[in-house]
C-alpha positions in Angstrom: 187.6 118.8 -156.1 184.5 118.1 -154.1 180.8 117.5 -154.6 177.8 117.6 -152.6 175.1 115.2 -153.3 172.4 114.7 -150.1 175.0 115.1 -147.0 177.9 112.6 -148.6 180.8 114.6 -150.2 182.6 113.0 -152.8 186.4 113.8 -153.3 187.1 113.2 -157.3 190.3 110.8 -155.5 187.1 108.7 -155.1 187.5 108.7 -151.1 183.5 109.2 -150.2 182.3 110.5 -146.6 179.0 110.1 -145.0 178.2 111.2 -141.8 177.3 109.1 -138.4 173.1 109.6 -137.7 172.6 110.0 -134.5 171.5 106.5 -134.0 175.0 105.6 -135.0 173.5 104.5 -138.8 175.8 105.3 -142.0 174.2 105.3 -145.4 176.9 103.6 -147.5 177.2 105.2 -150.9 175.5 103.9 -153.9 177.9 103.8 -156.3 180.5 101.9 -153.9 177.5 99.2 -152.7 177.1 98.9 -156.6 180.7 98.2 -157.0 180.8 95.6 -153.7 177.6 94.2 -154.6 176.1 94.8 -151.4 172.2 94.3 -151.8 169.7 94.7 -148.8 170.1 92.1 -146.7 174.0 92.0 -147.3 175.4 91.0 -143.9 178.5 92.8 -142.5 181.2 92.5 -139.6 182.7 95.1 -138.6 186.2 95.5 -137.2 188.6 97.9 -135.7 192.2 98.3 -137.6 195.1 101.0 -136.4 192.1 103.4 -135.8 190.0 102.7 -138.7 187.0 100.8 -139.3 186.6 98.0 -141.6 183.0 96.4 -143.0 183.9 93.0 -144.6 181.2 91.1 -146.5 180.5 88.6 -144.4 180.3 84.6 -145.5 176.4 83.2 -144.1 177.3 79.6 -143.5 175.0 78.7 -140.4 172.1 76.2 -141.6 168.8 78.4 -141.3 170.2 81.4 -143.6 171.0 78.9 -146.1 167.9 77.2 -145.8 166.2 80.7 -145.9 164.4 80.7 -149.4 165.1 77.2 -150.7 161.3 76.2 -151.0 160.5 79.1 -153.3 157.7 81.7 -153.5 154.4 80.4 -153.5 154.7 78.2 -151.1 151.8 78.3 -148.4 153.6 77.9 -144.8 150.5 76.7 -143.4 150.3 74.3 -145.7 154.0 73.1 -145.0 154.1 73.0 -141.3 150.4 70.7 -141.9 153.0 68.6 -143.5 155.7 68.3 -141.4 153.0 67.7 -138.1 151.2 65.3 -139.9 147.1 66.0 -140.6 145.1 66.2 -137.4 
């Protein structure tokens, strides 16, 4: 049994299909990003496996991504970087 909902057909096995842009950009279904926990900003590698391809969530363990954030909102940039060069 198959439904239609905005281009993606979704077999009731739970198999989903979406379609290459032309850009080469897939829209990855809702309900399965849901079920990953993908969120925007969720960083993937891809791969190649007998003919298929395979997204992995990828692990961000380089320095600046996991400083990205740490001072919290409503910090003024400016205001840190003054810091950091000293007052002129």
């Amino acid at each position: 049994m198959r439904h239609r909902r905005r281009g993606v057909i979704l077999l009731a096995m739970g198999s989903m299909k979406a379609r290459v842009a032309e850009r080469g950009q897939v829209t990855i279904p809702k309900r399965l990003r849901e079920r990953l926990g993908m969120k925007p900003g969720t960083l993937l590698e891809f791969s190649e496996e007998r003919g298929r391809l395979v997204a992995v969530k990828s692990d961000v363990d380089d320095p600046v991504s996991r400083a990205i954030g740490s001072l919290g909102k409503g910090i003024d940039t400016d205001a840190v970087m003054a810091e950091l060069r000293g007052r002129r």
